[in-house]
DOBAVEX-522860 format. One line per field, with one value per atom (N, C-alpha, C): atom name; x, y, z. Coordinates in pm, whole numbers. Layout:
% residues N
atom: [CA,...] .
xx: [X,...] .
yy: [Y,...] .
zz: [Z,...] .
% end
This chain:
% residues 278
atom: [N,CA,C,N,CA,C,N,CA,C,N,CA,C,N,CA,C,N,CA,C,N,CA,C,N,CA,C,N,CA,C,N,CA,C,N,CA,C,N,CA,C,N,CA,C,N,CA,C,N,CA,C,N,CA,C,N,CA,C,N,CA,C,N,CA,C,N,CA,C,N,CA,C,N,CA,C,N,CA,C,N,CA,C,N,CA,C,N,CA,C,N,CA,C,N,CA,C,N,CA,C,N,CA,C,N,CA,C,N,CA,C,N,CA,C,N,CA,C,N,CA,C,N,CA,C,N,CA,C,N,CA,C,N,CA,C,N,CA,C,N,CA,C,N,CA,C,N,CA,C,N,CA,C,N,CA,C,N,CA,C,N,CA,C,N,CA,C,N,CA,C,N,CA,C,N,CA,C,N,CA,C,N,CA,C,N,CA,C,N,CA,C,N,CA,C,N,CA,C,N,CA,C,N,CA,C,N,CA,C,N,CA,C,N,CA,C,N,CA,C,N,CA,C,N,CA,C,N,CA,C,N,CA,C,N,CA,C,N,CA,C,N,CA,C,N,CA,C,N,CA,C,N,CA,C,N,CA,C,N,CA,C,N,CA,C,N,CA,C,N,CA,C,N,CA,C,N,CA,C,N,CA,C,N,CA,C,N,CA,C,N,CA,C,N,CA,C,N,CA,C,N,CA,C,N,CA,C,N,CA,C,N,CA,C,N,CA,C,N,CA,C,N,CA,C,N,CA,C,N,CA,C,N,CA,C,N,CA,C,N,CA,C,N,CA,C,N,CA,C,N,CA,C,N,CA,C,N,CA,C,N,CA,C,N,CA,C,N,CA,C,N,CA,C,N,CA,C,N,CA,C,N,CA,C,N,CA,C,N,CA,C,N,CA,C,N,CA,C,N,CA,C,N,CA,C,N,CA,C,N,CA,C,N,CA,C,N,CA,C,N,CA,C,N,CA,C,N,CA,C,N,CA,C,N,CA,C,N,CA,C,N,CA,C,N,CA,C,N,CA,C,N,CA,C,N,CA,C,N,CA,C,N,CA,C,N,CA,C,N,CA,C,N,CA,C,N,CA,C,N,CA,C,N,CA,C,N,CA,C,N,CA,C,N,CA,C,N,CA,C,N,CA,C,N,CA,C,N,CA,C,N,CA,C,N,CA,C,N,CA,C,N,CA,C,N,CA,C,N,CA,C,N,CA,C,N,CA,C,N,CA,C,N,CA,C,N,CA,C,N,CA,C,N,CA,C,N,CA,C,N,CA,C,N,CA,C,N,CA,C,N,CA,C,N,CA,C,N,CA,C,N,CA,C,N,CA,C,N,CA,C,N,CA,C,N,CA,C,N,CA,C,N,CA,C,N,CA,C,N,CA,C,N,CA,C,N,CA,C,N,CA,C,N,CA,C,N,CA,C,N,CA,C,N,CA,C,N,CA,C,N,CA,C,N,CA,C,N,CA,C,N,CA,C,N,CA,C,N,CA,C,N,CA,C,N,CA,C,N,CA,C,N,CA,C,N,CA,C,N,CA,C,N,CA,C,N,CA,C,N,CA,C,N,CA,C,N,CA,C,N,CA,C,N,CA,C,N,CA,C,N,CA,C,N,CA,C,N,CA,C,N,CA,C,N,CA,C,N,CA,C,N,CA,C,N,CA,C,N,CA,C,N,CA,C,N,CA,C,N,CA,C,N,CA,C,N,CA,C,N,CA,C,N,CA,C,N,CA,C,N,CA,C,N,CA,C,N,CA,C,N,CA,C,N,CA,C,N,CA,C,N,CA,C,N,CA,C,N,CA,C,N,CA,C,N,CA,C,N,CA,C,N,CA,C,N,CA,C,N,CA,C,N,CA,C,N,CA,C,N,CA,C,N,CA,C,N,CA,C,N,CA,C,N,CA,C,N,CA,C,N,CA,C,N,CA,C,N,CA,C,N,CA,C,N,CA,C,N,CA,C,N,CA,C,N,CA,C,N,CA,C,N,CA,C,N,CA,C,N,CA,C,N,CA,C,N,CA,C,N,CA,C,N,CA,C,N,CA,C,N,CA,C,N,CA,C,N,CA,C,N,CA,C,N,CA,C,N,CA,C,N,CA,C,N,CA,C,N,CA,C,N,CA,C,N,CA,C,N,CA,C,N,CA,C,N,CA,C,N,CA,C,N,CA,C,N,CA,C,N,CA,C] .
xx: [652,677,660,758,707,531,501,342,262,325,202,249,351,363,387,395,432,301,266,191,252,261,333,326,449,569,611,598,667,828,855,1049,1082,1195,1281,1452,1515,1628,1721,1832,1892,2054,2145,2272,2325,2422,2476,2686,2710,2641,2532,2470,2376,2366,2284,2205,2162,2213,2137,2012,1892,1800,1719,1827,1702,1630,1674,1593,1512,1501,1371,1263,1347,1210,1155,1187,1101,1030,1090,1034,917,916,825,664,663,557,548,620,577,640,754,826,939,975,1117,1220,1358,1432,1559,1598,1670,1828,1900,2025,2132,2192,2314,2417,2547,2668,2694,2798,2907,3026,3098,3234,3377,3413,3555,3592,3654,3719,3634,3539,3526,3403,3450,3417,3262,3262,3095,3007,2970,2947,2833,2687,2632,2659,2658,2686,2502,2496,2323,2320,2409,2371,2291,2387,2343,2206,2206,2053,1937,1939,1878,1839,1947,1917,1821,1809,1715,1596,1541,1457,1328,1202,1098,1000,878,723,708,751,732,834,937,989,937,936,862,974,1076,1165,1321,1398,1553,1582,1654,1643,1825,1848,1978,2021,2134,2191,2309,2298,2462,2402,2565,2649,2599,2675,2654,2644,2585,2604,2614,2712,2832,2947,2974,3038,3130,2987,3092,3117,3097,3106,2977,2997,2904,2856,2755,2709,2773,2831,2866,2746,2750,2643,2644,2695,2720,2619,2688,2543,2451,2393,2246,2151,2251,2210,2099,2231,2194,2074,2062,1955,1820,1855,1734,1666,1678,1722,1592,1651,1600,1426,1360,1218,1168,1204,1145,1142,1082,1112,1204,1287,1439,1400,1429,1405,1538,1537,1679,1689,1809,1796,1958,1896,2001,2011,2013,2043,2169,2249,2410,2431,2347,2370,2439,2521,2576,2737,2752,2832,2957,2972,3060,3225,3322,3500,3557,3552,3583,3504,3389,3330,3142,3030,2922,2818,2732,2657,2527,2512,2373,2252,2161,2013,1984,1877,1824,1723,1693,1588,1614,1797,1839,1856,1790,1787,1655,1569,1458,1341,1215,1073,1038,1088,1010,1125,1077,1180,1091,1181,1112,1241,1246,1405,1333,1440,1434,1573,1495,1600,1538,1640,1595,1709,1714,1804,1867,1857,1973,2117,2144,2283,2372,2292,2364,2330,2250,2208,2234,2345,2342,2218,2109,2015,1939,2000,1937,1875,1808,1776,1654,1598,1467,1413,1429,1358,1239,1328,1250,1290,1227,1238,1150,1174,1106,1092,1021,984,976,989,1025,962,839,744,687,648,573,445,375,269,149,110,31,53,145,201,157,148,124,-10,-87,-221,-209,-223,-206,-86,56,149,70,4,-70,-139,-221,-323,-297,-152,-89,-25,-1,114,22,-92,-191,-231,-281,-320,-200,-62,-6,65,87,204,146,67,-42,92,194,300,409,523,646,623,647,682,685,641,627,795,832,977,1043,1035,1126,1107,979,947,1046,1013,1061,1226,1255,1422,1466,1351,1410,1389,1315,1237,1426,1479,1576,1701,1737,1826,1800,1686,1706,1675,1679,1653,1763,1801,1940,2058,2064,2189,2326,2344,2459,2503,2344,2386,2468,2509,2589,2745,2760,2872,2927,2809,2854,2867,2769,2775,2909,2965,3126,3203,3220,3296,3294,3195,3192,3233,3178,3199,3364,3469,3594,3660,3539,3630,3620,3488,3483,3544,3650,3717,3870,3884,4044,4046,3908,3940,3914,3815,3812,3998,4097,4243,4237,4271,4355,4333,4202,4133,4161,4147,4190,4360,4425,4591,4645,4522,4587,4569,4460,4387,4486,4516,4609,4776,4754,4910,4921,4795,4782,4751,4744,4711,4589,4462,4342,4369,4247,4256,4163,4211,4084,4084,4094,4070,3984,3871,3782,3792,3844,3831,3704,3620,3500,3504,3411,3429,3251,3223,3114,3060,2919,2891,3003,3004,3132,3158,3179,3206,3347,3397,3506,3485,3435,3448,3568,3661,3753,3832,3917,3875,3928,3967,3972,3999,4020,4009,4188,4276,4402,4399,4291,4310,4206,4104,4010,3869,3849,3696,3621,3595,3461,3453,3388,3395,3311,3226,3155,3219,3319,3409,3482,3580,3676,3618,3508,3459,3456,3363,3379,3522,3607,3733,3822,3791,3888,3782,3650,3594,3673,3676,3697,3780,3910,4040,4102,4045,4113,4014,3859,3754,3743,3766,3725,3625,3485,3383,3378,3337,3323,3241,3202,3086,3155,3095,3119,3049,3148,3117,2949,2953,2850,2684,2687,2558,2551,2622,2545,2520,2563,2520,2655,2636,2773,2822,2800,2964,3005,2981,3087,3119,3110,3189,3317,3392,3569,3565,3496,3508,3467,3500,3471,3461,3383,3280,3340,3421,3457,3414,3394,3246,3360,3393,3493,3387,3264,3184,3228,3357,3399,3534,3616,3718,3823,3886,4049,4105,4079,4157,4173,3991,3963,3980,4008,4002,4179,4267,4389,4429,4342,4374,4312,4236,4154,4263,4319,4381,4527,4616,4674,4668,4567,4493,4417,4423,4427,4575,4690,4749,4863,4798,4859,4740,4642,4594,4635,4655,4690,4793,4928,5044,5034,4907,4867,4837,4781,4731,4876,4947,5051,5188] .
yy: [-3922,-3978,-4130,-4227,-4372,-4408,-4314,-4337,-4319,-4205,-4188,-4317,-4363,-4496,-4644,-4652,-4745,-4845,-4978,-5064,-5165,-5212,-5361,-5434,-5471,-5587,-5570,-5428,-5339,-5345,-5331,-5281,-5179,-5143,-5026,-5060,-5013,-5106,-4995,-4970,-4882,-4941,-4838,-4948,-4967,-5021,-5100,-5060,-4959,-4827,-4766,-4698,-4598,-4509,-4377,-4317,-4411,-4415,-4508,-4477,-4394,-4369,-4473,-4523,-4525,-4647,-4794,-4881,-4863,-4781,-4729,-4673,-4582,-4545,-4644,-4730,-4803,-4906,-4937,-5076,-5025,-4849,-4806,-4800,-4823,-4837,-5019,-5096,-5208,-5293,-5244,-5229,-5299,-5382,-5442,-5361,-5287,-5251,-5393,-5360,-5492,-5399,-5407,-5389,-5413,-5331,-5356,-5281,-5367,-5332,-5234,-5143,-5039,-5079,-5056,-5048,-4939,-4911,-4760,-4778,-4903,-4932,-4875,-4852,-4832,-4695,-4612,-4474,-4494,-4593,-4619,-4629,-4623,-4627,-4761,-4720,-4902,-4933,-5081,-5138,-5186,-5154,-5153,-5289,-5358,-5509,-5606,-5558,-5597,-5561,-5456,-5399,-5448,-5454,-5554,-5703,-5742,-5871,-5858,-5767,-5799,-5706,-5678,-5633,-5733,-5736,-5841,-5745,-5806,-5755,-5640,-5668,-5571,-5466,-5450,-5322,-5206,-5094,-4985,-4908,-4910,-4805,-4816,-4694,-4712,-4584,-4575,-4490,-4386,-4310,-4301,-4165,-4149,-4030,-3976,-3852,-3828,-3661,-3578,-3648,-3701,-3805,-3957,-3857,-3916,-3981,-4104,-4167,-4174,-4120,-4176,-4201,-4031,-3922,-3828,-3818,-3929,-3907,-3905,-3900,-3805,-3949,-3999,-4063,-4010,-4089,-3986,-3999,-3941,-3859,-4033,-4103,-4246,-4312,-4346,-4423,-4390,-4253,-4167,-4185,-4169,-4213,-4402,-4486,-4570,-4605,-4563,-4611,-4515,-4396,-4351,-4426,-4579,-4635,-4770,-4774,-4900,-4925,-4832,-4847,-4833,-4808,-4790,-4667,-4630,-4489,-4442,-4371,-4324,-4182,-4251,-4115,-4090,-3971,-3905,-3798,-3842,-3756,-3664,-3567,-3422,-3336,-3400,-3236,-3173,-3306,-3222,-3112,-3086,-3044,-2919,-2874,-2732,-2776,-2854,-2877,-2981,-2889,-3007,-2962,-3035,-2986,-3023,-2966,-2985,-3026,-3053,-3108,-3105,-3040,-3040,-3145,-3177,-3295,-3306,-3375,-3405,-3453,-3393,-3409,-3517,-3610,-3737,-3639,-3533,-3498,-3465,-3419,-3438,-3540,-3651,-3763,-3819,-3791,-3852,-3804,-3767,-3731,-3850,-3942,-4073,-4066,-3998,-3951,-3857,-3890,-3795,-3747,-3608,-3511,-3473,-3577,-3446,-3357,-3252,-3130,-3060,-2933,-2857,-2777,-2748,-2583,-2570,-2736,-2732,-2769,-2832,-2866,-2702,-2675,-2587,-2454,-2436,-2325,-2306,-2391,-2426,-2391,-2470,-2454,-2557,-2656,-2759,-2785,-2699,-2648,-2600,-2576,-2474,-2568,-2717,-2827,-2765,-2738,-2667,-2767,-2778,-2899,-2914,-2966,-2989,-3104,-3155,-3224,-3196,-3285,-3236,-3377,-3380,-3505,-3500,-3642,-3635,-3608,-3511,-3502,-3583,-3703,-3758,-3799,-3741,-3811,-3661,-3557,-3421,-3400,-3450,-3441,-3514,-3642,-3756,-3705,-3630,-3601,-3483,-3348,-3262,-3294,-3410,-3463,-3489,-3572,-3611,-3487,-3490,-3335,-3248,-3205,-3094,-3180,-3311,-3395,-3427,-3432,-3497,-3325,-3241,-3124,-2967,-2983,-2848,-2804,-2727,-2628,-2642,-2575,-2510,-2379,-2426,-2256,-2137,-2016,-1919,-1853,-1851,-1812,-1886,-2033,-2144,-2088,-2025,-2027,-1874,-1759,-1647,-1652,-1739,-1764,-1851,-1921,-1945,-1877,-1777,-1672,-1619,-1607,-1497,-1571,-1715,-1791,-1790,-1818,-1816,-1722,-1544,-1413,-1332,-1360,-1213,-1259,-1122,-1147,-1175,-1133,-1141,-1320,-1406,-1518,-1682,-1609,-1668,-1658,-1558,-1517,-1610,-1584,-1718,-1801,-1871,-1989,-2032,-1991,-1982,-1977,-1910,-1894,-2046,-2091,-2211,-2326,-2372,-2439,-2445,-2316,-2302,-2353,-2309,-2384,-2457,-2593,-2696,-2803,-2742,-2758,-2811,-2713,-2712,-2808,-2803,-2926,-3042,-3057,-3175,-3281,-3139,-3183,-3215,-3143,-3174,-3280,-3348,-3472,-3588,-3573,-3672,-3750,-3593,-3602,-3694,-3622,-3676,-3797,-3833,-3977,-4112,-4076,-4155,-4166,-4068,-4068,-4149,-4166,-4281,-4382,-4463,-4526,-4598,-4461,-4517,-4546,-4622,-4662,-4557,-4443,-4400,-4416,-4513,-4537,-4429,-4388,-4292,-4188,-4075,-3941,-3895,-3829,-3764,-3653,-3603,-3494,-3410,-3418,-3369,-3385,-3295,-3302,-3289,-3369,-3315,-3455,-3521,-3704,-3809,-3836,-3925,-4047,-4146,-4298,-4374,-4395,-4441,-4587,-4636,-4840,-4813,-4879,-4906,-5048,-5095,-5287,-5337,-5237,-5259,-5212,-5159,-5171,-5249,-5269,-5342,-5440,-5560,-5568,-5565,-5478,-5453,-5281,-5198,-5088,-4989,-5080,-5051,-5009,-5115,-5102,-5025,-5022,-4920,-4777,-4750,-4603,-4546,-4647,-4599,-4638,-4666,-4635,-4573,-4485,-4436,-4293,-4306,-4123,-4170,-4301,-4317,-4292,-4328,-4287,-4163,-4092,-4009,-3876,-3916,-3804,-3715,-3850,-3792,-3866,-3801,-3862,-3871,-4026,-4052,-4168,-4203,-4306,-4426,-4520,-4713,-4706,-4762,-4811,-4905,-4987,-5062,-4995,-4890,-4793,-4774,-4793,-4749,-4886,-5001,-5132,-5224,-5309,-5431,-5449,-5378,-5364,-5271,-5186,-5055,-5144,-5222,-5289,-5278,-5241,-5226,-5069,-4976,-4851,-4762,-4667,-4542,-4453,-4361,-4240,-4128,-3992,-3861,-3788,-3693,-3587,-3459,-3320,-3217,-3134,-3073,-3005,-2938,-2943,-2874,-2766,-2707,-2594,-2672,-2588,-2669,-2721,-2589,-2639,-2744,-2801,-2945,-3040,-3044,-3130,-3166,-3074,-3086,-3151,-3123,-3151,-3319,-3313,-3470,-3595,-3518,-3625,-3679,-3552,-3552,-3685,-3679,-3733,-3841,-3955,-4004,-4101,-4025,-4046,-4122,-4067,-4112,-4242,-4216,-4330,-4491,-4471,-4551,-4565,-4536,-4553,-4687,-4605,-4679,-4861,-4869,-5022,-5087,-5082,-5165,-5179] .
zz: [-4093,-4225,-4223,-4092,-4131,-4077,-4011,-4007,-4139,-4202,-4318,-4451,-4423,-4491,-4465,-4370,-4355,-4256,-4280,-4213,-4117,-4010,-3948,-4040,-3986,-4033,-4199,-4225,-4329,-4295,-4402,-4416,-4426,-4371,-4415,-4393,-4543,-4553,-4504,-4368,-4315,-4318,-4310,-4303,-4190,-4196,-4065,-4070,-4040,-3907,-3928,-3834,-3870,-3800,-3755,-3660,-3603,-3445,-3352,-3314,-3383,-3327,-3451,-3513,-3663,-3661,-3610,-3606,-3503,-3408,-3261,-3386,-3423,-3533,-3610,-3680,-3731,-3677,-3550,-3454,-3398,-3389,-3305,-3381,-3496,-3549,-3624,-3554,-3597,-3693,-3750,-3878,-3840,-3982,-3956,-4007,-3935,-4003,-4054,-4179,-4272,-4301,-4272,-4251,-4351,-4406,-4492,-4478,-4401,-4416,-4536,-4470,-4547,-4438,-4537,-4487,-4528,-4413,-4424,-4555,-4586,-4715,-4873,-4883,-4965,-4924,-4870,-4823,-4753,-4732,-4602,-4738,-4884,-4954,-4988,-5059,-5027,-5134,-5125,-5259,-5303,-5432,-5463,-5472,-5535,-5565,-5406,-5319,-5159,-5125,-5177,-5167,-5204,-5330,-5434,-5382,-5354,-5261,-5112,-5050,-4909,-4986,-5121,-5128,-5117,-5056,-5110,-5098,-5120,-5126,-4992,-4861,-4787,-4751,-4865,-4819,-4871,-4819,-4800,-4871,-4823,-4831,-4800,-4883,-4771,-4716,-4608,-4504,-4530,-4608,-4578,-4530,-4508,-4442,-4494,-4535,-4617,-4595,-4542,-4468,-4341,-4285,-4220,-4081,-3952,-3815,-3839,-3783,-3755,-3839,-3925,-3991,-4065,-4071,-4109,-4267,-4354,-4495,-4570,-4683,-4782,-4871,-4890,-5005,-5182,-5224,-5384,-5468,-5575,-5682,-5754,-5754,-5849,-5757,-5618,-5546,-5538,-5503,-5509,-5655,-5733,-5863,-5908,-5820,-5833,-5765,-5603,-5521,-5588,-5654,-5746,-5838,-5892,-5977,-5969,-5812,-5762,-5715,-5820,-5773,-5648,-5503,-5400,-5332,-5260,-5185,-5107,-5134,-5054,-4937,-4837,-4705,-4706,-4712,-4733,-4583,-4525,-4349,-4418,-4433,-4477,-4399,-4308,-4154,-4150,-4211,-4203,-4340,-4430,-4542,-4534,-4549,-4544,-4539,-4408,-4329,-4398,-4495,-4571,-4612,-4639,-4631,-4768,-4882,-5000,-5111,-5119,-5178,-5153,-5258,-5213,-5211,-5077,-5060,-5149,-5230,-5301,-5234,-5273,-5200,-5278,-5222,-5305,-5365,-5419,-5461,-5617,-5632,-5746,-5843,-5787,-5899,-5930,-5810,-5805,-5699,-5779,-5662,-5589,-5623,-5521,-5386,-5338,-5194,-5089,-4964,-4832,-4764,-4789,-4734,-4598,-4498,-4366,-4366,-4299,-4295,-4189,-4165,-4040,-4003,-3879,-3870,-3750,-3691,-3564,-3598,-3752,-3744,-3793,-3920,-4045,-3972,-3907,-3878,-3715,-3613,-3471,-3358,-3441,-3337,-3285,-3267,-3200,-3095,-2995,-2912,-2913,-3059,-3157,-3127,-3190,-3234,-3377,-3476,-3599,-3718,-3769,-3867,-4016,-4118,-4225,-4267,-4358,-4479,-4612,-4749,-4819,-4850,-4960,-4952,-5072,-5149,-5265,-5277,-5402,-5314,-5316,-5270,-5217,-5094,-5056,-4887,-4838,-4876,-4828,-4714,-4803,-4654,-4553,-4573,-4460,-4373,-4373,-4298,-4250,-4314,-4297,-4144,-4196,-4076,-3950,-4009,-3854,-3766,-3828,-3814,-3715,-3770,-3683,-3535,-3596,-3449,-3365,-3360,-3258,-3243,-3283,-3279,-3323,-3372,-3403,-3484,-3409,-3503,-3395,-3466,-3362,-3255,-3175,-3151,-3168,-3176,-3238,-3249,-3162,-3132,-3225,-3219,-3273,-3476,-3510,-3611,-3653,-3576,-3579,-3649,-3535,-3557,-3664,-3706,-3844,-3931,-3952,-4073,-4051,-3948,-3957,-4019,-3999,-4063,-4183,-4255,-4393,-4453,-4386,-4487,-4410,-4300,-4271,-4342,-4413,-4507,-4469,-4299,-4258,-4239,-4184,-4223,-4280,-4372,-4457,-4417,-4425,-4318,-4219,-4120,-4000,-3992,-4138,-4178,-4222,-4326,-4365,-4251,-4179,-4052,-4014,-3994,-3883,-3974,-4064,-4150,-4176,-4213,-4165,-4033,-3906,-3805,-3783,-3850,-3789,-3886,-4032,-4092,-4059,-3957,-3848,-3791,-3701,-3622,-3654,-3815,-3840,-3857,-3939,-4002,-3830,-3742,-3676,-3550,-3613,-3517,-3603,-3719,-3770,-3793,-3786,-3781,-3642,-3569,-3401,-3369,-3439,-3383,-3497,-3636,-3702,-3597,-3592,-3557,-3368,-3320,-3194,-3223,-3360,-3406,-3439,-3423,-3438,-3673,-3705,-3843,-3935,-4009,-4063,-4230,-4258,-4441,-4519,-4480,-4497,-4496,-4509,-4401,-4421,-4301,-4320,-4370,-4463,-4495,-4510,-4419,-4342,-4230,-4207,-4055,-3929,-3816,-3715,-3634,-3701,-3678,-3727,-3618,-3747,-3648,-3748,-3681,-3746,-3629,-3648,-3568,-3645,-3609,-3521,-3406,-3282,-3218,-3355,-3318,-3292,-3317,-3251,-3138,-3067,-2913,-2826,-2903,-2835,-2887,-2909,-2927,-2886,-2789,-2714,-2704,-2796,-2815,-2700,-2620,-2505,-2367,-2353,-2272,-2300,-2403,-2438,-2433,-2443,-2440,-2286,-2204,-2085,-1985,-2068,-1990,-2007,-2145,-2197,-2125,-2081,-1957,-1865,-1804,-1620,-1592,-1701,-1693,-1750,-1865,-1941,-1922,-1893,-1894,-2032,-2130,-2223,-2321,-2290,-2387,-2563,-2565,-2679,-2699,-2815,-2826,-2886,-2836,-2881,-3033,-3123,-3245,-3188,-3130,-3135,-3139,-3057,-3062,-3205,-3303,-3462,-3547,-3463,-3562,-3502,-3559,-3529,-3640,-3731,-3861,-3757,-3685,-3637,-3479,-3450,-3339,-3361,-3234,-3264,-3288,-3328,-3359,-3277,-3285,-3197,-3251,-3210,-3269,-3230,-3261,-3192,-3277,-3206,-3245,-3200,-3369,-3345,-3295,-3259,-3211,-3057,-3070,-2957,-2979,-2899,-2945,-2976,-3052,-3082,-2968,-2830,-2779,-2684,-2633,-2578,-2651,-2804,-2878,-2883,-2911,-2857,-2724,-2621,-2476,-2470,-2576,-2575,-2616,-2717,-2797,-2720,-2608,-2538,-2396,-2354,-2267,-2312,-2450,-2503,-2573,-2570,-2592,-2494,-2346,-2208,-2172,-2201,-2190,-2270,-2392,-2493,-2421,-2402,-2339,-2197,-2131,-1976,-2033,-2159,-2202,-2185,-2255,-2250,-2160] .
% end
């Protein structure tokens, strides 16, 4: 997708947290990614006016994600609206779509065709492992992705393809889907209960995907350090706010994608650690 649009020393406006893969992607074809803070306080949410401001002649595009890596929350129907608004092309990364706890996530496609939806079938569908994936593109971007597409990747897998024909037509499906979506419901309450009550900060609660970034700056400013000492000592992995941008410095990333009951044993063993600081 940023090949079939994008030229060097093009823009793409991403926020700050983000998917840490996302400014590699755009540097990797030559491209400046341009950065705009969100912040917990006002639900990770962009503010358009900010936006508006780093727009010039070479931005291409904005890059967003709902529900979030990192972050875990949902873009609302008011901001989607607005960045529909703003004349430029919106890449919309919807992998978490399904995966949501009270409330349903809006596609950028409901406000507006000037958009590029990725999606695919390792989050909603637990198959990340397939490497099966889509696009969802205007159509004059259709051949040129067509083109590339055949020259660098020919197709998926035959298997990888099989197994998705079966995710989106066995009726039992849905089913499992609900199921999981329920349990990764539990442990979202009871990661977030555990981690307030050790005094991590969560203004936000996530309410999608399997992420809660939560502040961390009453125990430390260096979120790098604090991560790998809170394995060396506690052996329990988790990611540095800083890997998603430096608004998320001070923060830390926990990911419920595991059983209640390591996630219980985590927060335990977390809680003796926190104790060990002071």
């Amino acid at each position: 997708a940023f090949a079939a649009i994008l030229e060097p020393g093009d823009e793409i406006i991403i926020s700050d947290p983000h998917y840490a893969c996302y400014p590699n992607f755009v540097k990797f074809f030559r491209e400046n990614p341009t950065t705009i803070p969100i912040y917990d306080n006002s639900g990770f949410q962009y503010n358009v006016e900010d936006i508006k401001q780093k727009l010039t002649s070479r931005t291409k595009g904005i890059l967003i994600n709902s529900p979030s890596n990192p972050t875990g929350t949902m873009l609302s129907e008011e901001t989607l609206k607005s960045l529909s608004k703003l004349d430029i092309l919106v890449l919309s990364d919807e992998i978490y779509h399904g995966l949501t706890y009270g409330e349903k996530a809006h596609s950028m496609l409901e406000y507006t065709n000037n958009c590029i939806v990725f999606n695919g079938f390792s989050k909603l569908y637990a198959m990340t492992g397939w490497r099966l994936g889509y696009l969802i593109v205007p159509k004059d971007l259709i051949r040129p992705i067509q083109i590339m597409h055949q020259n660098f990747f020919i197709s998926a897998n035959s298997i990888s393809q099989w197994a998705g024909v079966a995710a989106l037509t066995e009726p039992e499906v849905e089913k499992y889907i609900r199921e999981m979506v329920e349990i990764y419901d539990r442990r979202r309450k009871v990661l977030i209960k555990g981690l307030k009550e050790l005094g991590f900060g969560i203004q936000s609660e996530p309410n999608g995907a399997f992420y809660v970034l939560a502040n961390a700056r009453k125990f430390t400013t260096n979120s790098y350090d604090f991560a790998f000492k809170i394995l060396e000592k506690a052996c329990v992995g988790v990611t540095p706010g800083i890997d998603f941008g430096e608004n998320a410095e001070g923060y830390i990333r926990f990911a419920y994608a595991n059983s209640l009951e390591n996630i219980e044993e985590a927060l335990s063993r977390l809680r003796q650690f926190l104790k060990s600081l002071n």
